[in-house]
C-alpha positions in Angstrom: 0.0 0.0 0.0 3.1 2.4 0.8 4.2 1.8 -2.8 0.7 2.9 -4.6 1.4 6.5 -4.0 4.5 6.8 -5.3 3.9 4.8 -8.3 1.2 6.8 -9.5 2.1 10.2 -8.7 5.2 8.9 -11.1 3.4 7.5 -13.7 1.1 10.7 -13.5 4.0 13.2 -13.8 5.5 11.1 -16.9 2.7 11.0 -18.7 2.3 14.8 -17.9 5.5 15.4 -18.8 5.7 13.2 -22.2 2.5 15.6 -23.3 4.5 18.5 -23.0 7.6 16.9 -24.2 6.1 15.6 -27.5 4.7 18.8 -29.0 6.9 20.8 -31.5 6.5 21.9 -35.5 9.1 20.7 -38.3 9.4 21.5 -41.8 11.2 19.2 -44.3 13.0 21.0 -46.9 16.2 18.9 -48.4 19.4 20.1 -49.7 18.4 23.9 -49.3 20.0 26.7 -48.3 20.4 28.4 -44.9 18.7 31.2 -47.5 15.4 28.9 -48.6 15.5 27.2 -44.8 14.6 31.0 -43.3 11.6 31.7 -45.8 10.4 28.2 -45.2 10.6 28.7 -41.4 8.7 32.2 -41.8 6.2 30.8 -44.0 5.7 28.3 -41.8 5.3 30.7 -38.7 3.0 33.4 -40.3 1.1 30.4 -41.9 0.7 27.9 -38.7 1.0 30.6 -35.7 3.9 28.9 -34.4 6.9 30.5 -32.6 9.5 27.6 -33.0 10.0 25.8 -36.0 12.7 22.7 -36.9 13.5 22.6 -40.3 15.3 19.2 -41.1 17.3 18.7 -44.1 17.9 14.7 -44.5 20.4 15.2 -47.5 22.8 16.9 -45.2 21.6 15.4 -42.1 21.2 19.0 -40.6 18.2 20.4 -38.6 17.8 24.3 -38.3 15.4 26.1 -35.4 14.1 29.0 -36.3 12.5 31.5 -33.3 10.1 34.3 -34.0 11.4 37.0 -31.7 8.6 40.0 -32.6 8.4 40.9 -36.0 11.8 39.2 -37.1 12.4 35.4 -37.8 15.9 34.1 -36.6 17.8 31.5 -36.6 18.1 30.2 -33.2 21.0 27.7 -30.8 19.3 23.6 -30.4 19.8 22.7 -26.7 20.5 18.7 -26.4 17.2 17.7 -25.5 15.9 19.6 -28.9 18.3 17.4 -30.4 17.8 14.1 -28.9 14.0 14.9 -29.3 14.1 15.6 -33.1 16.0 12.7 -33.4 13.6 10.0 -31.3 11.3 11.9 -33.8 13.0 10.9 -37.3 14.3 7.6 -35.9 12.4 5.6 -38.4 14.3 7.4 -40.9 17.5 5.8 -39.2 19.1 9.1 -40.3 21.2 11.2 -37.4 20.5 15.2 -37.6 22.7 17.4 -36.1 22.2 21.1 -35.7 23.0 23.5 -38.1 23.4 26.1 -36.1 
């Protein structure tokens, strides 16, 4: 009985957290430039109403975030766990991406 509580305030708070965790906007667009990778992240912004966008480039194994910071789109650092989650994302690809920038 001591063991019930525990368990599910864990299970609750993973599930919680996987939610959260799971929810983020990417853009294919292969063998483009850092040029064409900006206009597809803006489009994709003023189209979708996002603020962060991943575009992925699977010819050059490269992923790019993009950040709307006001009225400007730029291109933004990946923290590890971005990384690590694009990549749990695309794993069925069996293609690594690493950031771009």
């Amino acid at each position: 009985m001591n063991k019930i509580i525990p368990t599910a305030t864990l299970l609750l708070s993973s599930i919680l957290s996987s939610a959260a965790y799971a929810h983020f906007t990417t853009v294919e667009c292969n063998d483009c430039s850092v040029a064409a990778a900006h206009q597809q992240a803006t489009q994709t912004i003023v189209e979708q109403d996002k603020d962060v966008i991943y575009v992925v480039d699977f010819v050059n194994n490269s992923v790019n975030k993009f950040q709307q910071n006001g009225d400007t789109v730029t291109a933004t650092a990946m923290t590890l766990s971005e990384k690590i989650r694009i990549n749990n994302h695309y794993e069925h690809k069996r293609a690594y991406l690493r950031s771009a920038n």
